[in-house]
C-alpha positions, 0 to 999 in steps of 0.5 A: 476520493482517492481509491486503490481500483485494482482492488475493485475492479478486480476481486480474486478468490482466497485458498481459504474462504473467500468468495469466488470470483465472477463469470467475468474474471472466471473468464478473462482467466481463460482468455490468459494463455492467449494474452500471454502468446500476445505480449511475449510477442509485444515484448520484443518490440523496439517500443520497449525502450525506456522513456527518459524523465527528468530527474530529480537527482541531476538537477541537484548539486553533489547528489550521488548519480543514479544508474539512469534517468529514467525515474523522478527522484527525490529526498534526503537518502536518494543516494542509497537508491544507487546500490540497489540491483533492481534500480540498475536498469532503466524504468522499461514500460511493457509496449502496448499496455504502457500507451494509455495509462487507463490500459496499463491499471485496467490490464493490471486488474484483470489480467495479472496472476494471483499466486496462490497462498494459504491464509489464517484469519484473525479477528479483532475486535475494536474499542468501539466493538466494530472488527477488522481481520489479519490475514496472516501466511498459514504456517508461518508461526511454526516456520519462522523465528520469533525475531523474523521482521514483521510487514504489514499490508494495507490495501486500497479502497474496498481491497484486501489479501484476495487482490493480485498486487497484495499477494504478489508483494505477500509472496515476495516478502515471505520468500525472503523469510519475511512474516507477512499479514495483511491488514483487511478494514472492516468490511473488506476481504469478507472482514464482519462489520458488527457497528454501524461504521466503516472506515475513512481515509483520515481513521488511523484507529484501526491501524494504530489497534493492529500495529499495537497487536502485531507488536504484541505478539512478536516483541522481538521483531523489528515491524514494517508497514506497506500500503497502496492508494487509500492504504497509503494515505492512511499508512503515512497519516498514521505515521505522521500521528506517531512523529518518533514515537512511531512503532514501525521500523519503515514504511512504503506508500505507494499510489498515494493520492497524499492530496484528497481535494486534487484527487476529488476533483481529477476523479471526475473527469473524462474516463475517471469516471469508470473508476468512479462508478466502480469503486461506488460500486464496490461501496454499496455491495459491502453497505447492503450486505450489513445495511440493517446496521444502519436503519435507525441512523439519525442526525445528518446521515444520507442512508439511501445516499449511500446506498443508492451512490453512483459516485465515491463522493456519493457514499461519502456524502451520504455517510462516510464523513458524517461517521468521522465528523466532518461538517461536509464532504470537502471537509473531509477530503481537505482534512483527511489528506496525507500529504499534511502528515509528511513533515511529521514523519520520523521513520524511514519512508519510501514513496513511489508514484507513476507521473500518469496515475489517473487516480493519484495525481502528480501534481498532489505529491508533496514533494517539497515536503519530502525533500526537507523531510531526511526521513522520507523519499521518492520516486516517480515512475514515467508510466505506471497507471494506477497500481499498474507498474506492468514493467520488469522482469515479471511484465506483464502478468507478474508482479508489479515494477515496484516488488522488487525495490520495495523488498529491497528497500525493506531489506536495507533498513532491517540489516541498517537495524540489525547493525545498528543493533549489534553495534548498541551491544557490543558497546553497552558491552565494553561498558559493562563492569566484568561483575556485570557480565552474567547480568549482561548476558541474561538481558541480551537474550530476554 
């Protein structure tokens, strides 16, 4: 099972109620200044020079250059990548931190800052009466216009807005006059769990109940969606559903595992197995607290299984593939799997992994796939870790390498919507009657 371990290893506390953080990150908090003073040292290393990786691009006749070769790069619009400002350097891993890459995503865990960000909570209640909660910016319905572009959030495995790498990209979209919210499944973040039933990496239900929402309330805004590791496969499953019925205007995946079965297998191995018993862990603190749910669970249903897990595969075993009916755990590994859904998509996506995730595999990347796909594209970063990206400008205690492009890519599909927008006006008015023009001016506004 794929999992977004930032958010497990590392569990911060929200300015509205959340829980407080344990003695152990209370105290790498204290240790801050000193790691700080350390790496502003590291950074002046030469070992921070850029490691070069084949890329995609120059290997493929008449596609536009990028600035350097420092990234892997592929897809149909990889030339729209080359006008990006924070593409313009090359990919600098921070030294030290960048020379395993279980150092990198467990350094980024731990040791990276949380801005610190009121919240309002909403709750919603789903068909099947099981909850998830939005956490949105705490004001920003008075602030904003009610046309301002909307982003979603989908956290990693047991992650939710309480996690560093959220609030970083939080911050960021909100700075630039973005309404953000933060899309928490049931049980994470403190979200309730009022049925016997969590969620899974092949449920889109939830997601499609909140995209559905958020549409809802803000007609008039053009809506994005961005998701790290389970968030991302799920995010890109739930696009593939919606082929060109899809609602969003874009989307990101970052940390995708795209392919279960390669992941599973991965997660098993050498130090992966820390990952493994971390996330297992995670799973059981949110299964005990709400296990009263579960004590007359019939049919194949493993409770102590789950409740016992020593592994993800354990949990899932136990109960998470019997939730969504899956005949076994490879079943729903091999059938949950996003890297099916990118020939389907049919709205911009961006997707950018690190060659050495230990829990996203680069050889799970479709990557054919998202080169046939002129809606999709990608980029691999050298080093990265999971959910690590400790380089640029804000390395190491920022926010990650990836902040950056993704608002900017963001940025570049709303003002391609907005364009595209103005120009369907102006043209609907140069077809319209002149007896029409009051009618015309009323339905512009509505």
């Amino acid at each position: 099972s794929e999992a977004g371990v930032q958010a497990q290893l590392h569990r911060n506390p929200m300015t509205a109620a959340v829980p407080t953080p344990s003695p152990f990150v209370a105290s790498t908090r204290r240790f801050a200044p000193r790691l700080r003073s350390l790496f502003s040292t590291a950074a002046m290393s030469p070992s921070s020079s850029a490691i070069p990786v084949s890329s995609a691009v120059a290997g493929e006749e008449g596609a536009p250059p990028l600035p350097h070769s420092t990234l892997e790069v592929a897809g149909a619009r990889r030339g729209l990548l080359s006008g990006f400002a924070s593409l313009r350097a090359p990919y600098r891993a921070f030294p030290v931190l960048a020379s395993n890459r279980h150092v990198e995503t467990i350094f980024a865990a731990f040791a990276r800052s949380l801005p610190d960000v009121r919240l309002r909570r909403e709750c919603l209640r789903a068909p099947d009466d099981g909850a998830v909660t939005l956490d949105w910016v705490s004001g920003d319905d008075r602030a904003l216009p009610r046309d301002a572009p909307v982003l979603i959030l989908l956290p990693g495995l047991t992650g939710g807005s309480d996690d560093t790498y959220v609030r970083h990209m939080l911050l960021r979209a909100r700075n630039k006059g973005w309404r953000v919210v933060v899309f928490n499944s049931r049980g994470c973040a403190d979200s309730p769990v009022t049925t016997p039933k969590f969620y899974s990496a092949s449920f889109t239900g939830d997601l499609r109940q909140v995209v559905d929402h958020v549409r809802g309330r803000y007609p008039q805004a053009n809506l994005y969606a961005a998701g790290w590791s389970l968030g991302a496969n799920i995010l890109v499953r739930y696009l593939g559903e919606e082929t060109d019925k899809c609602p969003l205007s874009g989307a990101v995946s970052l940390c995708n595992p795209f392919n279960l079965v390669i992941a599973d297998e991965d997660f098993h191995k050498g130090f992966n197995n820390i990952y493994d018993k971390a996330l297992a862990r995670a799973l059981r603190t949110i299964f005990k607290k709400h296990a009263l749910l579960f004590e007359e669970m019939e049919g194949e249903y493993d409770i102590p299984k789950a409740a016992n897990a020593r592994t993800v595969r354990d949990f899932d075993e136990g109960l998470t593939r019997v939730s969504f009916g899956f005949k076994s755990v490879d079943d729903y590994y091999s059938n949950s799997s996003s890297s099916d859904s990118i020939k389907n998509v049919c709205i911009p996506l961006l997707c950018i992994q690190a060659d050495n995730d230990p829990i996203a595999p680069s050889r799970g990347i479709p990557r054919e796939d998202i080169k046939a796909n002129p809606n999709c594209l990608l980029i691999v970063t050298p080093q990265g870790g999971h959910l690590g990206w400790v380089a640029g400008d804000e390395a190491p205690f920022g926010c990650p390498w990836t902040d950056p492009i993704v608002m900017e890519y963001l940025e570049y599909l709303q003002n391609e919507k907005n364009s595209s927008n103005k120009n369907n006006i102006s043209y609907e008015q140069q077809n319209v009657p002149q007896t029409s023009a009051s009618h015309l001016t009323v339905h512009v506004q509505s």
